[in-house]
VEXTORFI-881636 format. One record per atom (N, C-alpha, C): x, y, z. Coordinates in pm, whole numbers, padded with zeros to 5 digits, always signed. Layout:
XYZ;...
***
This chain:
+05274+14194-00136;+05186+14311-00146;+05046+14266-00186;+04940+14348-00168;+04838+14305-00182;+04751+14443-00170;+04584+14420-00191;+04499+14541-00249;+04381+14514-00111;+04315+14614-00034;+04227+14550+00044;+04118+14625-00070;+04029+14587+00005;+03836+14580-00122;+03858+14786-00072;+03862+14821+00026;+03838+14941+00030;+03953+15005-00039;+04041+15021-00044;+04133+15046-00167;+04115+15068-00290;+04077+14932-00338;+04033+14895-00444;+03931+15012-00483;+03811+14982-00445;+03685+15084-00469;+03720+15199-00463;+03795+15278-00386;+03864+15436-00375;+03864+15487-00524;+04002+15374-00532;+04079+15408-00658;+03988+15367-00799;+03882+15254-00784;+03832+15226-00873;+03760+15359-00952;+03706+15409-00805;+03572+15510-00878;+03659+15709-00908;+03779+15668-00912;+03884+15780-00868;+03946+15769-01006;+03975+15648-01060;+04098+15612-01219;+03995+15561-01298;+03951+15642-01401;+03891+15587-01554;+03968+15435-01580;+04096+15492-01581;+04176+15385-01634;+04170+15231-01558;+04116+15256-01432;+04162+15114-01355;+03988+15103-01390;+03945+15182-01429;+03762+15150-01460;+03787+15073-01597;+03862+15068-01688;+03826+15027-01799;+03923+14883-01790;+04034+14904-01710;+04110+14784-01716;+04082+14679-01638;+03932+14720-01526;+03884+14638-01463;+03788+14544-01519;+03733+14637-01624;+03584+14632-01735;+03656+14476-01842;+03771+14511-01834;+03797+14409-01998;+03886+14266-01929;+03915+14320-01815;+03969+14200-01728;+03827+14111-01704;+03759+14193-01640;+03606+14051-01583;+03555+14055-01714;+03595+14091-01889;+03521+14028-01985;+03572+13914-02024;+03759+13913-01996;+03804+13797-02039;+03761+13688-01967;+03732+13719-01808;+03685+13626-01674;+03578+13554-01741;+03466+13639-01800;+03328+13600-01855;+03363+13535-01977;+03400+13567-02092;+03417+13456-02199;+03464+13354-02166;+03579+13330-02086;+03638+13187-02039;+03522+13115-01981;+03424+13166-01898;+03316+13113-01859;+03236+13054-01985;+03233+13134-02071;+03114+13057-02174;+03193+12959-02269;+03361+13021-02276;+03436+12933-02362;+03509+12780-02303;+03538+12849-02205;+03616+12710-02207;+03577+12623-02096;+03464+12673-01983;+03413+12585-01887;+03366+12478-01944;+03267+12504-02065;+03160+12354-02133;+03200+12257-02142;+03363+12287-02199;+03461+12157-02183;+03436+12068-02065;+03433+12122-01956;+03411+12011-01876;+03289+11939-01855;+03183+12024-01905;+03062+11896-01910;+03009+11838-01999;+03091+11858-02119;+03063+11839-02238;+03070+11676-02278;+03121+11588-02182;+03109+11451-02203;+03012+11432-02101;+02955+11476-02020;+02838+11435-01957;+02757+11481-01994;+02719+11538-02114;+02557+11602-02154;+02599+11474-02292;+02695+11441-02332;+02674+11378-02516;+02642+11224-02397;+02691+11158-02323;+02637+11042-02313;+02498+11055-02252;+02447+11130-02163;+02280+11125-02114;+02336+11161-01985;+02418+11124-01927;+02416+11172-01787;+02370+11262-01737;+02350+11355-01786;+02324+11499-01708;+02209+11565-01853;+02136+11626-01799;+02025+11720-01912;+02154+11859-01889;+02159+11932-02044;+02233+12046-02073;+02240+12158-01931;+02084+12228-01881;+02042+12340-01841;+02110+12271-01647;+02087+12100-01586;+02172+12107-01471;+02307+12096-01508;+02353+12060-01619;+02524+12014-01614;+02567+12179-01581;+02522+12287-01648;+02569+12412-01661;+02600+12440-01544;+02489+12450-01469;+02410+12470-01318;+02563+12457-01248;+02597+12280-01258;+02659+12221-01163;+02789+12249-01191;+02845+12328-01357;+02938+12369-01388;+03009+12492-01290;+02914+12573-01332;+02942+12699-01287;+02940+12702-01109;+02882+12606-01047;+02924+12583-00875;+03015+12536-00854;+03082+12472-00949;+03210+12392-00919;+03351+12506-01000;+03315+12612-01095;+03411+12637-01140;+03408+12739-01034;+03297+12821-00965;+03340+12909-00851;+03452+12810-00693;+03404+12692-00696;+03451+12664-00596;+03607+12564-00654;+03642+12575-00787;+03722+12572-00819;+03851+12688-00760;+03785+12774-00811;+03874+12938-00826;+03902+12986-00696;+03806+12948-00589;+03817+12983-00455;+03901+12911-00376;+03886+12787-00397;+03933+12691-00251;+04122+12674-00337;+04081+12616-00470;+04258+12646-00507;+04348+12758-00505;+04321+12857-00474;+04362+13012-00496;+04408+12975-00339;+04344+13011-00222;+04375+13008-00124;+04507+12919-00045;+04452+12753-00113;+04533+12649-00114;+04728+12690-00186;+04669+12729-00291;+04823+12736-00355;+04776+12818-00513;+04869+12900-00505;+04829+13035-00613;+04978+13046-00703;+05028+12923-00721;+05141+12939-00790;+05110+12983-00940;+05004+12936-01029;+04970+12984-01126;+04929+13104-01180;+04872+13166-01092;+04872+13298-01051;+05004+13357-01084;+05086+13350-01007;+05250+13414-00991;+05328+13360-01125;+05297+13247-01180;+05362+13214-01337;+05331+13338-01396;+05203+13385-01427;+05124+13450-01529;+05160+13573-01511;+05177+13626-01364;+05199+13786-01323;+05348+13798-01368;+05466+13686-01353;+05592+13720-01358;+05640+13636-01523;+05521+13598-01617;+05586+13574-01710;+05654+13717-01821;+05583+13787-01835;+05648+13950-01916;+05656+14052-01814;+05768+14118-01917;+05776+14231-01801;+05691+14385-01867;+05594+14435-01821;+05519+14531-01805;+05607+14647-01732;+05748+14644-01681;+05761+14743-01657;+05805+14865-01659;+05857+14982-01631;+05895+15128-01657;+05821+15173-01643;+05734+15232-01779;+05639+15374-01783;+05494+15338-01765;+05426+15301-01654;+05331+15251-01618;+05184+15291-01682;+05203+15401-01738;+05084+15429-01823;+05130+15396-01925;+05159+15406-01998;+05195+15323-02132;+05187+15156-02135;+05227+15105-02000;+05223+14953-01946;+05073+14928-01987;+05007+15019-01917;+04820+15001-01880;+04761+14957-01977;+04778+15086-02079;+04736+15064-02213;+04771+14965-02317;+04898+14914-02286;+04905+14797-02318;+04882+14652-02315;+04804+14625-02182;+04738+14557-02078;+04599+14567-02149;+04557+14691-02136;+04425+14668-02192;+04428+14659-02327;+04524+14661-02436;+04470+14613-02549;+04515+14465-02577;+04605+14409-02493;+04615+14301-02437;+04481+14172-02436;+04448+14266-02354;+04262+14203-02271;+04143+14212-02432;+04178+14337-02503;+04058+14318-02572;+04101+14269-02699;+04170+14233-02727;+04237+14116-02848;+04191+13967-02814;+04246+13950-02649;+04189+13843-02606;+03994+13821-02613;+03908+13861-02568;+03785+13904-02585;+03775+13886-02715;+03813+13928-02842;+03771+13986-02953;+03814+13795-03016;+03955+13769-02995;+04009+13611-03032;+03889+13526-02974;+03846+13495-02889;+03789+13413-02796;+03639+13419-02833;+03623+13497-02845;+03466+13548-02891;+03420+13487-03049;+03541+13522-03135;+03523+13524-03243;+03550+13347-03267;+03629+13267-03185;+03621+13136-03146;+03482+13036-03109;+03406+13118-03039;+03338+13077-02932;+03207+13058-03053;+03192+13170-03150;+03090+13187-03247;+03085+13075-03357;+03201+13011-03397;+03221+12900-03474;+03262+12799-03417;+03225+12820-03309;+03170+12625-03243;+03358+12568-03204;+03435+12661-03211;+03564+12578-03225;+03618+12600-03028;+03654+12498-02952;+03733+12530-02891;+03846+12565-02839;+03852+12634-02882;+04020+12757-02889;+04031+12729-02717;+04169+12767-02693;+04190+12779-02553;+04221+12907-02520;+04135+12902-02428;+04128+13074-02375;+04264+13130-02290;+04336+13038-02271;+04458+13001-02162;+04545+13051-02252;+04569+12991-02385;+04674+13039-02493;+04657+13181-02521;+04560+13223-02541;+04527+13307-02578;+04564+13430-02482;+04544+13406-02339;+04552+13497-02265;+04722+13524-02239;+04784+13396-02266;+04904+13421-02270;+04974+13464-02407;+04927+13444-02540;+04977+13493-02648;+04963+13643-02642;+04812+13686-02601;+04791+13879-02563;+04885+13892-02494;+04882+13849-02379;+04976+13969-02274;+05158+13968-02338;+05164+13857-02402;+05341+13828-02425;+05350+13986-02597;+05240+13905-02665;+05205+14044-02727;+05239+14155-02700;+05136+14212-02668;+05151+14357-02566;+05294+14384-02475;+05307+14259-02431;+05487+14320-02332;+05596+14345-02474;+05568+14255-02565;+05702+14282-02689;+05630+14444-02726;+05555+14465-02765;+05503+14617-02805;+05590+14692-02694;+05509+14674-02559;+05571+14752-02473;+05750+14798-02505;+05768+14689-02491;+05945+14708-02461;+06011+14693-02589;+05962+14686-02712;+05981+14709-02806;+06126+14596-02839;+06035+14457-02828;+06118+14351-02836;+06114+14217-02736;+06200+14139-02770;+06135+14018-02668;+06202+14042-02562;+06270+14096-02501;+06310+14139-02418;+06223+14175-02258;+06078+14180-02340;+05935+14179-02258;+05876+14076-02224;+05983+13920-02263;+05890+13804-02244;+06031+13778-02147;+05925+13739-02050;+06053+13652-01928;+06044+13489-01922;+06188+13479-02032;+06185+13309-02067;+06123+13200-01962;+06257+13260-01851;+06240+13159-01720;+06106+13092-01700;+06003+13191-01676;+05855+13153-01657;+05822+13148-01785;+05809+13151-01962;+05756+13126-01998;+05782+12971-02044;+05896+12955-02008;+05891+12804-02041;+05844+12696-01968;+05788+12775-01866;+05678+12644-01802;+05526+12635-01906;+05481+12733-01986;+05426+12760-02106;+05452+12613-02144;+05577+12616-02202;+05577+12498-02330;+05572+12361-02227;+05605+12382-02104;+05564+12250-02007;+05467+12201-02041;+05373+12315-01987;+05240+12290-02001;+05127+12222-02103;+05220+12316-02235;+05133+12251-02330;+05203+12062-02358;+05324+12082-02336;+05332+11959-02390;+05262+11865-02258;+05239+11900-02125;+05202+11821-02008;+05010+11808-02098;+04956+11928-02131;+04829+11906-02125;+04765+11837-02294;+04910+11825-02361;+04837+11723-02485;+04898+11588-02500;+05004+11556-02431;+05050+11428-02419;+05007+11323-02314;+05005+11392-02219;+04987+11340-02061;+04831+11332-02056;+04755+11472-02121;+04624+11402-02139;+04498+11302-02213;+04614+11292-02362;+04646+11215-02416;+04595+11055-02351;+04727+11013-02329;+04778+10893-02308;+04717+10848-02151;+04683+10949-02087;+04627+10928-01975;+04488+10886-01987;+04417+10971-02050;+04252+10912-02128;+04297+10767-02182;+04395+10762-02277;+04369+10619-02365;+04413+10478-02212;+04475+10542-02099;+04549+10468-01980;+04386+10414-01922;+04323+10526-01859;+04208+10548-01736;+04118+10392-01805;+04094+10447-01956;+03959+10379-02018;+04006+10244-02018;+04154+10189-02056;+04199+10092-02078;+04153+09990-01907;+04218+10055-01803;+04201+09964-01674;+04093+10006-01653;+03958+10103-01693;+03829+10109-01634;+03770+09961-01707;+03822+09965-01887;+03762+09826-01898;+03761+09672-01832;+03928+09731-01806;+03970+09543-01781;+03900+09546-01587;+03942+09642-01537;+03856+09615-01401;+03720+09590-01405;+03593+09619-01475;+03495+09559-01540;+03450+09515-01618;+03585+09409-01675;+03522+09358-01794;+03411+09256-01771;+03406+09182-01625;+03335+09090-01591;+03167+09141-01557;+03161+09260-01562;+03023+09294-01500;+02946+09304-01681;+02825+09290-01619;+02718+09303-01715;+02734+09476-01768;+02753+09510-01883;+02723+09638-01891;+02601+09693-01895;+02510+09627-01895;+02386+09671-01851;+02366+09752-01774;+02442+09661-01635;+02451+09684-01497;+02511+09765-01405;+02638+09797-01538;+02708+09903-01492;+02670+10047-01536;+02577+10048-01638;+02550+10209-01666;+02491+10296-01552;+02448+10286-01440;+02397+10324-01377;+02493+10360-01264;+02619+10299-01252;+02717+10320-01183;+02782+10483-01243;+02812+10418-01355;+02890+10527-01477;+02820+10630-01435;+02720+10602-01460;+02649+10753-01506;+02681+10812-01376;+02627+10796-01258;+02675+10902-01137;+02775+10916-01145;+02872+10826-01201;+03045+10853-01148;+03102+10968-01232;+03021+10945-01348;+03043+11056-01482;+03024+11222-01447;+02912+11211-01378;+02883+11348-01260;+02945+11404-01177;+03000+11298-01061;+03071+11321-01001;+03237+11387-01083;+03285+11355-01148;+03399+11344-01234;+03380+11471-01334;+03268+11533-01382;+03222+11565-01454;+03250+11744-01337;+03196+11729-01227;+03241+11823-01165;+03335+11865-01115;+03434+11747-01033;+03585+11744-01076;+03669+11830-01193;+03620+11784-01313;+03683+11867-01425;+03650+12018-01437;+03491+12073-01404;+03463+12201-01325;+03580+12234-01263;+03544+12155-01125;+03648+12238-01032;+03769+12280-01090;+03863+12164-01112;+03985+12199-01189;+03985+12290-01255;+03915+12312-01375;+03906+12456-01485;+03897+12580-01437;+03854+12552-01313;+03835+12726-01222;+03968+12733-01168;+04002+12644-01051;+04167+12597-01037;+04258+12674-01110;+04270+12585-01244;+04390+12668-01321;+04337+12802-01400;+04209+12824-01455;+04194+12908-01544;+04146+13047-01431;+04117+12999-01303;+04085+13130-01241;+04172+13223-01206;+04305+13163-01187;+04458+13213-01172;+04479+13311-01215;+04476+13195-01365;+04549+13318-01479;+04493+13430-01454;+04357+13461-01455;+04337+13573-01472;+04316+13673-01346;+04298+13585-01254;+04361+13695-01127;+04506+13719-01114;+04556+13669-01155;+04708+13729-01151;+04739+13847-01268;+04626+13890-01422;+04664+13933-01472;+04562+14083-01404;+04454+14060-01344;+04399+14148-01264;+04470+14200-01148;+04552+14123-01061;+04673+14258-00989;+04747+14332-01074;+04784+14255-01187;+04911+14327-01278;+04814+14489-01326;+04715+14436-01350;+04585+14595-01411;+04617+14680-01271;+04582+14640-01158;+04561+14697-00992;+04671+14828-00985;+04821+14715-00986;+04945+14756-00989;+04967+14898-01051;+04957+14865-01204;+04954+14959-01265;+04920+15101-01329;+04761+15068-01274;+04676+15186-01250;+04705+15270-01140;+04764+15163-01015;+04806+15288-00901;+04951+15312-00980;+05043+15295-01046;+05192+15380-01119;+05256+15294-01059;+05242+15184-01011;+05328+15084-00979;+05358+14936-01090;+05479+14948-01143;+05481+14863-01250;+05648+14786-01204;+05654+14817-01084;+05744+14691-01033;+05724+14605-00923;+05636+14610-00937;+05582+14472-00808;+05617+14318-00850;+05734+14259-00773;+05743+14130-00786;+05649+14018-00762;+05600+14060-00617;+05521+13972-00512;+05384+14027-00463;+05264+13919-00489;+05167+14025-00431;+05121+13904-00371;+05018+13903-00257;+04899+13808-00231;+04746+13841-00288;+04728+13738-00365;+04596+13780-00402;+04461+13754-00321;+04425+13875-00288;+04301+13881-00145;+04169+13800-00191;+04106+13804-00095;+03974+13746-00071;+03883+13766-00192;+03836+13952-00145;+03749+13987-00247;+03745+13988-00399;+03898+13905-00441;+03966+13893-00577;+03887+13770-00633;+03957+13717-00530;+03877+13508-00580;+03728+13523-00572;+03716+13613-00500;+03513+13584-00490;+03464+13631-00537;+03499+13761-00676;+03470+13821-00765;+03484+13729-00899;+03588+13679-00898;+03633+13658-01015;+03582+13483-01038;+03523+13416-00948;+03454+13296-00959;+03319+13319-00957;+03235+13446-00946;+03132+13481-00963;+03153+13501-01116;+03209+13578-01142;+03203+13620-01264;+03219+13507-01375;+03296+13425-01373;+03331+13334-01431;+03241+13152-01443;+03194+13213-01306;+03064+13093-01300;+02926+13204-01398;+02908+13274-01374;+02815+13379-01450;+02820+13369-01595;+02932+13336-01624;+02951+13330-01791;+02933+13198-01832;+02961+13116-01764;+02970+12959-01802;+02805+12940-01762;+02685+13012-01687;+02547+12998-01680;+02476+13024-01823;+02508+13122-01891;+02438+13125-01994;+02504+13117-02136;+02644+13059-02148;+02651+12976-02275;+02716+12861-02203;+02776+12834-02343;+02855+12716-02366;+02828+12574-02467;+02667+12592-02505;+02603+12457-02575;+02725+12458-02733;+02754+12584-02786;+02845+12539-02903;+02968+12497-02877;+03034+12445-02796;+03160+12408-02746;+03084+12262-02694;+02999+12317-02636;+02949+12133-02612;+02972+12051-02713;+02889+12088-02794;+02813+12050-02936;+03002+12002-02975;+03059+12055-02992;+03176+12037-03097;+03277+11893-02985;+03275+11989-02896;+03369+11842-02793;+03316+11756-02796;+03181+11752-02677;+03122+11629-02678;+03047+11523-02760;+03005+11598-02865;+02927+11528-02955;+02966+11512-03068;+03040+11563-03132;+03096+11557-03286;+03244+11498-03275;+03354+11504-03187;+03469+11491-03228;+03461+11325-03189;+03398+11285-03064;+03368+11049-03057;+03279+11102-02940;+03199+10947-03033;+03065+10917-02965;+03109+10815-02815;+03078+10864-02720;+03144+10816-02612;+03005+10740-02515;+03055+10615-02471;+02958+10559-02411;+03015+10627-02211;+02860+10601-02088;+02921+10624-02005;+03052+10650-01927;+03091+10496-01945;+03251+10489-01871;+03332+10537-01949;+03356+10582-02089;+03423+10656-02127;+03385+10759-02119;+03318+10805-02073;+03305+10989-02062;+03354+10963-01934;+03314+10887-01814;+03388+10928-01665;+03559+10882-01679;+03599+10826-01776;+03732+10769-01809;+03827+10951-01854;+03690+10984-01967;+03778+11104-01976;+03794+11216-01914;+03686+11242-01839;+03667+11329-01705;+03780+11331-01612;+03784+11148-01585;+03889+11103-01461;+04062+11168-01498;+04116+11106-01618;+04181+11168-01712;+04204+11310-01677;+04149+11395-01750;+04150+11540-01741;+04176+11613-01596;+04080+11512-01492;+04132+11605-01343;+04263+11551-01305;+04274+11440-01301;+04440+11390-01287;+04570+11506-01359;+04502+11522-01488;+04630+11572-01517;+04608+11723-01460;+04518+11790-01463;+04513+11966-01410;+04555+11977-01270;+04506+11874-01196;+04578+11886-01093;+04695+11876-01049;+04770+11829-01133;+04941+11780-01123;+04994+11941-01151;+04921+11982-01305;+04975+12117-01358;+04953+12203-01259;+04818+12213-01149;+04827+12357-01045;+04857+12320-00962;+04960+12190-00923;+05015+12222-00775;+05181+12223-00828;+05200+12181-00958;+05310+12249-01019;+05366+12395-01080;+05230+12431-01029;+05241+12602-01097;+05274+12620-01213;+05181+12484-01327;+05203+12523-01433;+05082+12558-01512;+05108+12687-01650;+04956+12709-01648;+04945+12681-01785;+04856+12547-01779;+04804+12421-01858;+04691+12547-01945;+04603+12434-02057;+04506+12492-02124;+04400+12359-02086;+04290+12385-02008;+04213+12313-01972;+04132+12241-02110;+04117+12281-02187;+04081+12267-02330;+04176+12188-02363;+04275+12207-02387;+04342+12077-02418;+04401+11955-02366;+04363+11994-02218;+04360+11859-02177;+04263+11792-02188;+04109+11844-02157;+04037+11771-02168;+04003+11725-02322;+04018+11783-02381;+03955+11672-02563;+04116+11586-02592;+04211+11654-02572;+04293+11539-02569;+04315+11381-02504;+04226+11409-02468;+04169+11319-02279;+04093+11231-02370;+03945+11309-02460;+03864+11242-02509;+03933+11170-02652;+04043+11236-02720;+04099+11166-02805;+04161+11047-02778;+04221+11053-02631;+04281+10919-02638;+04208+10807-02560;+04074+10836-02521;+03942+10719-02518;+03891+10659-02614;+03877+10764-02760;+03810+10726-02839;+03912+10618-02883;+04066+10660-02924;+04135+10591-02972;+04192+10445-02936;+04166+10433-02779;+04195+10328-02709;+04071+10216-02756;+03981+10270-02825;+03848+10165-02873;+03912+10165-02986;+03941+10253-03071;+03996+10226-03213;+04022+10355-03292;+04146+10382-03373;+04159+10488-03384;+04030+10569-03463;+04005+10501-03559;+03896+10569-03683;+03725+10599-03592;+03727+10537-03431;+03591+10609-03370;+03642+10761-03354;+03752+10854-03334;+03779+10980-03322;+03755+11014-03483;+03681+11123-03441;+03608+11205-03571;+03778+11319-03588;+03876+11271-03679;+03979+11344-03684;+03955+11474-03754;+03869+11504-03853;+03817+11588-03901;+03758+11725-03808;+03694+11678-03709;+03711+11758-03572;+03857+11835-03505;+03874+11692-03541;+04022+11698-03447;+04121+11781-03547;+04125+11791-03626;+04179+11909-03736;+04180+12078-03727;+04021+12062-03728;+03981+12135-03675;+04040+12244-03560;+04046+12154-03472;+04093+12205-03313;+04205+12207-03322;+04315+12179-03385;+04485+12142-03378;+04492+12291-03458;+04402+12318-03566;+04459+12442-03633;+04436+12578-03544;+04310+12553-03494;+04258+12684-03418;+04385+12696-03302;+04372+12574-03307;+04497+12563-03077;+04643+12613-03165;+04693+12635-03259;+04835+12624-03332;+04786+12778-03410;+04704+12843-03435;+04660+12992-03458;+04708+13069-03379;+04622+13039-03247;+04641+13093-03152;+04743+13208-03067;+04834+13141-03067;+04954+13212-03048;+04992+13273-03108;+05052+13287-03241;+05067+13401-03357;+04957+13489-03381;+04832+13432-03371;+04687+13506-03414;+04637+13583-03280;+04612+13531-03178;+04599+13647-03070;+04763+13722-03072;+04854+13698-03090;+04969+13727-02991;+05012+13849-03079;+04956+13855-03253;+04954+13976-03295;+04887+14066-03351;+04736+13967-03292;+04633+14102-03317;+04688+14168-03153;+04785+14130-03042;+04774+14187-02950;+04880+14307-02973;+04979+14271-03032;+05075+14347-03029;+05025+14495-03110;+04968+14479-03249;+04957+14577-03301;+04824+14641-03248;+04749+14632-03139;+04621+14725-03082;+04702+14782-02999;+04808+14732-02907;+04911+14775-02824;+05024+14914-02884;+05062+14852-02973;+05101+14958-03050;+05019+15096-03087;+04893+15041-03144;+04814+15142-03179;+04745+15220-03084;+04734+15165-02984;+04661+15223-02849;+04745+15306-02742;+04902+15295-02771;+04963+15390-02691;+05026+15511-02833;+04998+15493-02907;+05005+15586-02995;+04935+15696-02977;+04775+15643-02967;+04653+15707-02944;+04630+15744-02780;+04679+15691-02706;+04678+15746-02596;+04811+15811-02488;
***
């Protein structure tokens, strides 16, 4: 099943409700833009490669053509996210739970984004909605194991694998040049760091554009009183909305997420920033043609943890890294029940 654009608009300007659940869906689209895109250029602005105002630039072209060309290609992440809880029965009551879902997420992410910490917007979006489905159904009974345990895949794929894969990349980037002048090679790095640097773009649109188009049919669905849809295709005018939007958000922030990844947690020379770049797209890409939905955030600083560490453990600023382990381990309990109880409170009230 699927929505055409004229449909869509009918019903848009016809249902308050699909007006407001459209409104808090493209806000979560937009914070992920300012939150969790920077991650990916955040090791090419701390070594010099790139000035802040083009890395953004080149961010946000690559996270639209992230969201577009993988969606089309293969949308399994998408379909994790739509069929991990069940939203269904009483479809207005579903809605409202959806949308307080969405603005827990917004409100978590935001309130992340303001203290420099990179939270993953990915956890988050999945701690709300699992939230909101236990409200709904009044029990876990609203979380559908099957798919959520590609969840715990994920995380363990995107902090181990990116991990050990960063401390892998940097290890044979050295020994394959250990013989060159490093002089000689910064100038290599540095483009390759760019190149790589957009790579990790793309990817972040890839997996993170999914999620949230898949949680934007589930809004679609529901606003028309349909809250049993297994299968949908997600159309054209979906991906080309929602990589606008999401490149739009990642244009005008992101420098405090820079600031904290790239520059404070290890001081990274060229080839280790394209080491951890290289790293990070390796592993996202394994997770979206596995249809699993990773936290781009934690692959990538996990990426940069295990570069720094492959030079020596004490260059990773762990104090950072503290930091980020408590916020990423919040997350889930902390969005998942500020979601539940707005959910609660919002079909009370409505």
């Amino acid at each position: 099943m699927t929505v055409t654009l004229e449909d869509f608009l009918v019903q848009l300007f016809s249902n308050p409700a699909l007006i407001i659940t459209v409104a808090l869906t493209l806000g979560t689209v937009m914070v992920n833009g300012w939150t969790d895109a920077p991650n990916a250029i955040a090791t090419c602005i701390s070594t010099r490669s790139m000035e802040p105002q083009p890395a953004i630039i080149m961010a946000a072209i690559f996270n639209f053509l992230g969201v577009f060309v993988m969606t089309i290609v293969n949308s399994r992440v998408a379909e994790t996210i739509y069929n991990m809880v069940d939203f269904g029965g009483d479809a207005h009551k579903a809605l409202i739970a959806l949308c307080a879902a969405l603005f827990a997420i917004v409100v978590w992410s935001t309130a992340a984004w303001w203290f420099g910490i990179p939270t993953s917007e990915s956890h988050a979006l999945i701690a709300g909605i699992s939230g909101a489905a236990i409200a709904l159904q009044k029990g876990i009974g609203g979380i559908n194991f099957d798919e959520w345990i590609k969840v715990l895949y994920g995380l363990a794929l995107s902090l181990f694998l990116g991990f050990f894969s960063g401390w892998l990349v940097v290890k044979v980037t050295e020994r394959v040049f250990s013989s060159f002048d490093r002089r000689k090679t910064y100038g290599l790095f540095k483009y390759a760091q760019i190149v790589s640097a957009a790579g990790m773009a793309f990817m972040h649109g890839a997996q993170d554009g999914q999620k949230f188009m898949g949680v934007f049919m589930l809004g679609i669905f529901l606003a028309q009183g349909q809250a049993s849809v297994t299968e949908f295709v997600i159309p054209l005018w979906l991906i080309i909305l929602c990589s606008v939007v999401m490149s739009l958000g990642t244009s005008i922030g992101g420098m405090r997420i820079i600031k904290s990844v790239g520059m404070e947690m290890v001081k990274l020379e060229t080839y280790q920033g394209f080491s951890a770049d290289l790293a990070g797209v390796i592993c996202l890409f394994l997770a979206s043609v596995l249809g699993l939905p990773v936290s781009t955030t934690h692959t990538k600083t996990t990426a940069i943890m295990g570069v720094g560490a492959a030079k020596r453990i004490s260059s990773v600023n762990w104090g950072i890294v503290k930091e980020m382990v408590i916020a990423w381990l919040m997350t889930f309990p902390g969005c998942g029940l500020i979601s539940f109880l707005l959910a609660l409170l919002f079909m009370r009230l409505f």
